[in-house]
C-alpha positions in Angstrom: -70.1 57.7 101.9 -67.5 54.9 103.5 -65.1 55.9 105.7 -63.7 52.8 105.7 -63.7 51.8 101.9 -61.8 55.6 101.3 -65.1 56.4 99.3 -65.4 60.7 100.2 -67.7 62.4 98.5 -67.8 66.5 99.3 -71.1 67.8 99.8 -72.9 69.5 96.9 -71.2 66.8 94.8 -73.7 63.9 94.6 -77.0 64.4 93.4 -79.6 61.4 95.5 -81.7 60.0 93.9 -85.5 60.8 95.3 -87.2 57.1 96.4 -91.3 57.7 94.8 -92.6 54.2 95.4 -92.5 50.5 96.5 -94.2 48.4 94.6 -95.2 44.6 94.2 -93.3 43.2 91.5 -92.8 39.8 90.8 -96.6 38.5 90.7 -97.4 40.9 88.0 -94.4 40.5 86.4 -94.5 36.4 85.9 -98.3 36.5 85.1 -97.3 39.1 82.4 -94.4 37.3 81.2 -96.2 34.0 81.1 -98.7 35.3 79.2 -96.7 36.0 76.3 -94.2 33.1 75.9 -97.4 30.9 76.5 -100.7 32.0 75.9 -99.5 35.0 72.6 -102.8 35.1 71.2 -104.9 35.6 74.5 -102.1 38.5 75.3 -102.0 39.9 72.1 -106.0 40.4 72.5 -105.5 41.4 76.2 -103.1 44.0 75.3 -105.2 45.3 72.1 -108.8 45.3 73.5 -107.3 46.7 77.2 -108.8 43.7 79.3 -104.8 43.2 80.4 -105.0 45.5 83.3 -108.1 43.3 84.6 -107.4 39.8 83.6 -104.4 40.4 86.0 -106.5 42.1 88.5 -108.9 39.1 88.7 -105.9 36.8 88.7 -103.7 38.6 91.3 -106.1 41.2 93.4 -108.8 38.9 93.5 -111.9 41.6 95.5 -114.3 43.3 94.3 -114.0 45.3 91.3 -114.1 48.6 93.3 -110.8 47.8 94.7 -109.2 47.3 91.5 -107.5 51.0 91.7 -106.2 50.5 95.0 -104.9 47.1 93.6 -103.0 48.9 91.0 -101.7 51.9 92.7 -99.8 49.6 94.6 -98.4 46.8 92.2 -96.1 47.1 89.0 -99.1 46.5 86.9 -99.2 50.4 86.8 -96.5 50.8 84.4 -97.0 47.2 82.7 -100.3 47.5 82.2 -101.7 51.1 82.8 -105.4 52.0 83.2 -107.9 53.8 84.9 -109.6 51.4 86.7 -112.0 53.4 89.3 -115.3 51.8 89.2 -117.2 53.8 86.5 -114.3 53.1 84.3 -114.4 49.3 84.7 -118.2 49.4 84.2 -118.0 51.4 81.0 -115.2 49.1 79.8 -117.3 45.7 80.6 -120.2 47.6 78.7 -118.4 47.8 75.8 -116.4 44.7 76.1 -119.4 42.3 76.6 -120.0 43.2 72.9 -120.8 39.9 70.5 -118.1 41.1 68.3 -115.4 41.4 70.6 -115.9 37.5 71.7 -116.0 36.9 67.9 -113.0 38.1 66.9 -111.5 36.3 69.9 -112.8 32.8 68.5 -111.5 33.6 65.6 -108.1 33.9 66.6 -108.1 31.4 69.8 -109.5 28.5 68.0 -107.2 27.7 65.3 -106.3 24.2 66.7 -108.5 20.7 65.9 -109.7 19.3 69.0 -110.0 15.6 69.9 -112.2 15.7 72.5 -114.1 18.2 74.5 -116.0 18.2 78.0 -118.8 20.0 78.6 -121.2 21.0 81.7 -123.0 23.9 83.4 -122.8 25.1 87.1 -125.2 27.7 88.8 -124.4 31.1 89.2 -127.2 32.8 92.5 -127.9 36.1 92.0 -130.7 38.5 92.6 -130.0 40.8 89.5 -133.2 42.5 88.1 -132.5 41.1 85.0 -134.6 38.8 82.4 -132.1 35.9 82.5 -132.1 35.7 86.3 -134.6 33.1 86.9 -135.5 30.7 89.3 -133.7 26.9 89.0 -132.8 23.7 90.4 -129.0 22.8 90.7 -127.5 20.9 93.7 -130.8 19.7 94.9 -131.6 23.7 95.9 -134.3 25.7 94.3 -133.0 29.7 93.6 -132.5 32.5 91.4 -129.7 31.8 88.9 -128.0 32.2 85.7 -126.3 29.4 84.3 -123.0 29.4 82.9 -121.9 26.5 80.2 -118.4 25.8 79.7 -116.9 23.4 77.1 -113.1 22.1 77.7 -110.5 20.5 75.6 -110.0 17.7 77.7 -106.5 16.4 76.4 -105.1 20.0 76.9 -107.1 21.1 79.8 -108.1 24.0 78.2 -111.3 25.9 78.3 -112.5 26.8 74.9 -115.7 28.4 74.9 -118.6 29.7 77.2 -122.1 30.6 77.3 -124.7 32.0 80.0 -128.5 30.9 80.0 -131.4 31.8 82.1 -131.5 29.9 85.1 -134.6 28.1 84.5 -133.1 26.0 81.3 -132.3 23.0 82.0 -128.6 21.6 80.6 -130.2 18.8 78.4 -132.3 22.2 76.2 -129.5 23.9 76.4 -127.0 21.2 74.2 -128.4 21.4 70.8 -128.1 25.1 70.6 -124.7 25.2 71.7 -123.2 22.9 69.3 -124.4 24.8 66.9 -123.3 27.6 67.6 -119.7 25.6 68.4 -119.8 24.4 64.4 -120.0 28.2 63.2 -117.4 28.8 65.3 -115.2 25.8 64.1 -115.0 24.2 67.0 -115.4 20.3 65.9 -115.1 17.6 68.4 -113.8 13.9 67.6 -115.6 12.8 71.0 -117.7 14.9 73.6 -118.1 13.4 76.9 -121.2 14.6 78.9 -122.7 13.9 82.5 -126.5 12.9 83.1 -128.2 16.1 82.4 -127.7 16.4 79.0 -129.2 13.5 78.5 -132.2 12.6 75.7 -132.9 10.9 72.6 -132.7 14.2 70.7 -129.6 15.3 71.9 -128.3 12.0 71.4 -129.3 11.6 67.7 -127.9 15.0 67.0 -124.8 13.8 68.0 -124.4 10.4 65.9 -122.4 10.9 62.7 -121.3 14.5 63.7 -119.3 13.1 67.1 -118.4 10.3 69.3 -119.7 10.7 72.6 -119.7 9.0 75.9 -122.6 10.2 78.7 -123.6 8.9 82.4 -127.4 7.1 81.6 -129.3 8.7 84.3 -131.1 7.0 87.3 -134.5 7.5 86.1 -134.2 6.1 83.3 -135.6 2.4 82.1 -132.2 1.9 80.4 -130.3 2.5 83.4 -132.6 0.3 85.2 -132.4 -2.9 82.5 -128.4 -2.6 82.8 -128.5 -3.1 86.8 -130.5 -5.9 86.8 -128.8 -7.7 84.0 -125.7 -7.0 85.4 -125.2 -10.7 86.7 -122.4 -11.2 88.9 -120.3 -8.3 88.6 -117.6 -8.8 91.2 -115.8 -11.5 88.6 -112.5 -10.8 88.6 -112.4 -11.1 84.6 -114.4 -8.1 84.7 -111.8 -5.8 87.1 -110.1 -2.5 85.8 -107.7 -0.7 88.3 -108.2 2.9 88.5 -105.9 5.1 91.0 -106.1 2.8 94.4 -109.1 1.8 93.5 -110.6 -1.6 91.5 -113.7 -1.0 89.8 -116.0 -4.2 87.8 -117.3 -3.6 84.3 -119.3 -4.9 81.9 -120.3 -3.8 78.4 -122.5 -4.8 75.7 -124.2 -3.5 72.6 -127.8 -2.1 72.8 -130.5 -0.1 70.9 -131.3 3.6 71.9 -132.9 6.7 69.8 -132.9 4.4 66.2 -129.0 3.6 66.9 -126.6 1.2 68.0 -124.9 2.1 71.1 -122.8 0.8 74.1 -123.9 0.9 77.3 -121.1 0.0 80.0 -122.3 -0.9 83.7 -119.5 -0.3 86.3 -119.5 -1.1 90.1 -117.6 0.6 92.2 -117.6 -2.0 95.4 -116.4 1.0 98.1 -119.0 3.2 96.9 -121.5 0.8 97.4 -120.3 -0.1 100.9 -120.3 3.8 101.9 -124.1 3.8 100.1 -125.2 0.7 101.4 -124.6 1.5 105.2 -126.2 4.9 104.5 -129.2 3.6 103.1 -129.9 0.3 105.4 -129.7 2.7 108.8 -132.1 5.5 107.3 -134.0 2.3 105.9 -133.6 -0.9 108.3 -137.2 -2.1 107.6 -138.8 -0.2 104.5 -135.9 -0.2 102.1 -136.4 -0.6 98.2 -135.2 -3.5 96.8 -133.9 -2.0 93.4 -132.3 0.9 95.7 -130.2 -1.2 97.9 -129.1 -3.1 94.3 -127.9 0.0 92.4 -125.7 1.4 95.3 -122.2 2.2 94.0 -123.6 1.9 90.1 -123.3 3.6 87.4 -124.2 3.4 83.6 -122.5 4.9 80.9 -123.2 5.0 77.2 -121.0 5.7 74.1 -121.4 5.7 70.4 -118.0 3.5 69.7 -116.5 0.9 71.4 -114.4 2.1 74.0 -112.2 -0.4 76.1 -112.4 -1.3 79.5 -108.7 0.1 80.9 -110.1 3.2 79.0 -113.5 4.0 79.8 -113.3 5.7 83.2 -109.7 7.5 82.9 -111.9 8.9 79.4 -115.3 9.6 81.5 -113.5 11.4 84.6 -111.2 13.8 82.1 -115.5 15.5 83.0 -113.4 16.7 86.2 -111.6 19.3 84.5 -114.9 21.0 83.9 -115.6 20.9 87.5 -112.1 22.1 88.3 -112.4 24.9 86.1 -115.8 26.0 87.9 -113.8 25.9 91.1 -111.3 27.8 89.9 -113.3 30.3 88.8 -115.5 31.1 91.9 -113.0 30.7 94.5 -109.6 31.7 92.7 -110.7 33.8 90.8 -113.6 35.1 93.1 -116.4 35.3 90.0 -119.3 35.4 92.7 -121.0 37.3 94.1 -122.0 39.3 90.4 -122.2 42.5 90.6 -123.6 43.9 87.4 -127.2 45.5 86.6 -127.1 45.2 82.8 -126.9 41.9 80.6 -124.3 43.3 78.6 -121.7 44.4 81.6 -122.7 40.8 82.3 -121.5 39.7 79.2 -118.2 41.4 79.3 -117.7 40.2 82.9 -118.1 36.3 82.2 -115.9 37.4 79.1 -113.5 38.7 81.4 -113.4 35.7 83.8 -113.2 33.3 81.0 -109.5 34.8 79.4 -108.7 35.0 83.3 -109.6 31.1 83.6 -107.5 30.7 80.3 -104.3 31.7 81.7 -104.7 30.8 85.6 -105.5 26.9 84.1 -102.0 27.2 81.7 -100.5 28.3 84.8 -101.7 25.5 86.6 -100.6 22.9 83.9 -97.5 23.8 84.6 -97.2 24.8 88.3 -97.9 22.6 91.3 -99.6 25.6 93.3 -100.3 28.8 91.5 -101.1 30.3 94.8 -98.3 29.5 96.6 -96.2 30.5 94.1 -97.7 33.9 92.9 -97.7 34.4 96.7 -93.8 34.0 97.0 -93.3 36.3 94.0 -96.1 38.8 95.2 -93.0 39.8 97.8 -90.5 40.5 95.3 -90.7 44.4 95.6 -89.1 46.6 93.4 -88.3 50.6 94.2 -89.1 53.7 91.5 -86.9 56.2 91.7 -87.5 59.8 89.8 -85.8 57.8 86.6 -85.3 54.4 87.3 -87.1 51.2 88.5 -84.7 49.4 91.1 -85.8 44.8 91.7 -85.0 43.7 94.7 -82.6 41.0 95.5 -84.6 37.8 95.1 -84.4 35.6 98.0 -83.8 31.8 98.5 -87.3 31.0 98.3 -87.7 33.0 95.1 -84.7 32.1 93.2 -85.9 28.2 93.5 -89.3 29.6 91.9 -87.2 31.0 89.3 -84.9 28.6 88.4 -88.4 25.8 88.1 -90.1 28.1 86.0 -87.3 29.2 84.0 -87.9 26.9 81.4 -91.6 28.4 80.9 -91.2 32.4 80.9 -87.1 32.2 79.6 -85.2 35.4 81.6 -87.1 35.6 84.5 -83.9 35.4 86.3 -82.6 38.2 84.3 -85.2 40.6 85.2 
């Protein structure tokens, strides 16, 4: 054995161990681990309704769902999380999973905790699925065949709460009634909800006053919009400047009239925008411009139900980001397009799927400064199973700093 050391061993006398497999460890391992020091409810439901396997899957393996068995022959998920997961299987399970009740009895244990403030918007999902809700809209100034998906965030905790998917012909300011009601039954009750343009209208709005605060972007086309701009006097007085970031932004509020109630309508200037704007405008336009165009470049108008102060307002308006991060998150991290499913309810359980996976990837991200980077450092901690053992690697440098920053999230990670 070592000649040197003095260590003999006659032959016959030591029984090898046989080497089976090398697996990916430490990726699996954290997301796992994360899961239940940080998110116990959402892995407690993962592990008792089987979506485990897959949430790590979409986190981790990231392709399409017919390479999910591949995925897992070669990863520690096997024995952490075992399934099946050849493509019939994972169709079956989304089938099955999509079911009303199985997102009910998810609410019912995720949302426990009173939310201050939420965020809501939609984004476009393309498809050409033969199905009824596959219809044709308009999002990002393109016509095409689309469902839309709705999301609503916690916007203190950056947290997504609660989805929905609608045909692709509704447009987001139908779609807001319906979906706080169906927020209220499941007890999800907002002290301020902070919108963008397209939800937008005098019913929505009155449905809103006395239930929640809210604060929305007054859209271009509207008269409103058009009486704050020209009103707007001399905005570039330095009484009326608010630093935000790097940048310095003019606003001016006042009280108005709207849908029977008394609202606020803030008009802010944002003097780089309008420079970028301007210069676009004036070289398209050098003779035939519009006079009211060229004054509302780098405007915009918001409204709220309350007073909100000027240091306040735009930090408050732009937590609406988080949305939008949580969209991009989705389709590129954790690769929800293109949609692969024929029925509405495989549909159903998918976009269920992708919503607990968006769930832990954001609580992740909350607390890492690059999830990729760092699941991609651990991805190379391998571990070795042996006929009766599982043997870790020794971590290296790179890995041990990952460790020792995320200790204080998933406690023993170094112990592993």
């Amino acid at each position: 054995m070592d000649r040197e050391k003095g260590i003999i061993v006659k032959p016959g006398r030591l029984r090898m161990r046989r080497e089976r497999l090398i697996l990916d460890f430490g990726d699996a391992y954290f997301v796992t681990s994360f899961m239940r020091e940080r998110l116990g409810v959402v892995y407690d439901y993962a592990v008792e309704s089987g979506s485990l396997p897959l949430i790590l899957y979409r986190i981790l393996g990231k392709a399409a769902m017919r390479r999910a068995q591949t995925w897992m022959d070669g990863s520690i998920a096997r024995y952490i999380a075992p399934r099946d997961l050849a493509s019939q299987r994972i169709s079956d399970f989304l089938m099955e999973f999509g079911d009303e009740s199985n997102l009910r009895a998810f609410y019912g244990k995720y949302l426990r905790n009173p939310v201050q403030g939420i965020s809501i918007d939609t984004t476009a999902l393309p498809n050409q699925i033969d199905m009824g809700i596959t219809q044709w809209g308009y999002s990002s100034e393109v016509m095409d065949e689309e469902i839309k998906l709705l999301l609503v965030m916690d916007r203190e905790r950056r947290k997504p709460l609660y989805f929905r998917y609608l045909p692709g012909s509704i447009l987001d300011v139908s779609s807001l009634q319906a979906t706080n009601a169906e927020m209220e039954k499941l007890g999800i009750r907002s002290a301020l909800t902070i919108m963008d343009a397209g939800f937008f209208s005098e019913d929505n709005l009155k449905s809103l006053h006395g239930k929640t605060d809210f604060l929305i972007r007054v859209p271009a086309n509207r008269s409103l919009y058009r009486d704050a701009i020209e009103s707007s006097g001399n905005m570039e007085d330095p009484e009326r400047a608010v630093r935000y970031g790097n940048r310095i932004l003019f606003i001016q509020s006042g009280k108005a009239q709207f849908a029977g109630h008394d609202v606020f309508v803030h008009t802010v200037l944002d003097p780089e925008r309008r420079g970028r704007e301007l210069r676009r405008y004036l070289l398209r336009h050098p003779k035939d411009y519009d006079a009211f165009k060229v004054r509302r470049k780098g405007f915009m108008v918001l409204m709220s139900s309350s007073v909100i102060g000027r240091e306040d307002l735009i930090p408050l308006y732009y937590t609406r980001q988080y949305v939008e991060k949580a969209f991009s998150y989705s389709k590129e991290d954790l690769s929800l397009l293109p949609l692969r499913v024929h029925r509405e309810e495989a549909l159903r359980g998918y976009l269920f799927l992708i919503f607990l996976s968006l769930i832990v990837y954001m609580e992740m991200q909350n607390i890492l400064e690059s999830v990729e980077l760092s699941l991609d450092v651990l991805r190379n901690l391998k571990c070795k199973v042996y006929e009766n053992d599982v043997v870790i690697q020794e971590p290296t440098r790179e890995q041990k700093k990952l460790f020792e920053k995320i200790e204080v999230v998933v406690p023993n990670l170094m112990g592993i």
